[in-house]
C-alpha positions in Angstrom: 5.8 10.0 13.4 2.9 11.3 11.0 2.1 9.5 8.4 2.3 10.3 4.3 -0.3 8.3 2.8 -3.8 7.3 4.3 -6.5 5.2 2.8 -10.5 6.9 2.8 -12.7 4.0 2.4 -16.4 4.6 1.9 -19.7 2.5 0.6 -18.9 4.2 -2.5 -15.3 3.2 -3.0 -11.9 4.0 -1.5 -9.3 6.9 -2.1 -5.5 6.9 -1.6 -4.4 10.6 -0.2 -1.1 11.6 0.3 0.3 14.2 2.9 1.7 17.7 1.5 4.4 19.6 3.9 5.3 22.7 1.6 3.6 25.9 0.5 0.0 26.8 0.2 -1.0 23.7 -0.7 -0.4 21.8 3.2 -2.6 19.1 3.9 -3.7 15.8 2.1 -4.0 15.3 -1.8 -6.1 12.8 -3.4 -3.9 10.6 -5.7 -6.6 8.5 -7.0 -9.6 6.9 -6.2 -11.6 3.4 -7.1 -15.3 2.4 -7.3 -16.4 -0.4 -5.9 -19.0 -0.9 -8.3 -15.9 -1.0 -11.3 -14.8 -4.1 -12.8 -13.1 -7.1 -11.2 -9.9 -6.3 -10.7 -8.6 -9.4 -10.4 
């Protein structure tokens, strides 16, 4: 079983990718990304 998201997670911030299976573009995507130096989200 492979997975279809994944989480990048950096001193910078952290990124939500998610896996592509068809046509050129095979391989992870970025779907969005947050700074840790943002406001509060909560």
């Amino acid at each position: 079983m492979k997975p279809n998201f994944a989480l990048i997670l950096s001193s910078d911030g952290i990124g939500l990718l998610h896996r592509s299976v068809a046509g050129a573009a095979e391989g992870w995507n970025t779907l969005g990304e947050a700074s840790l130096e943002g406001a509060d989200p909560g």
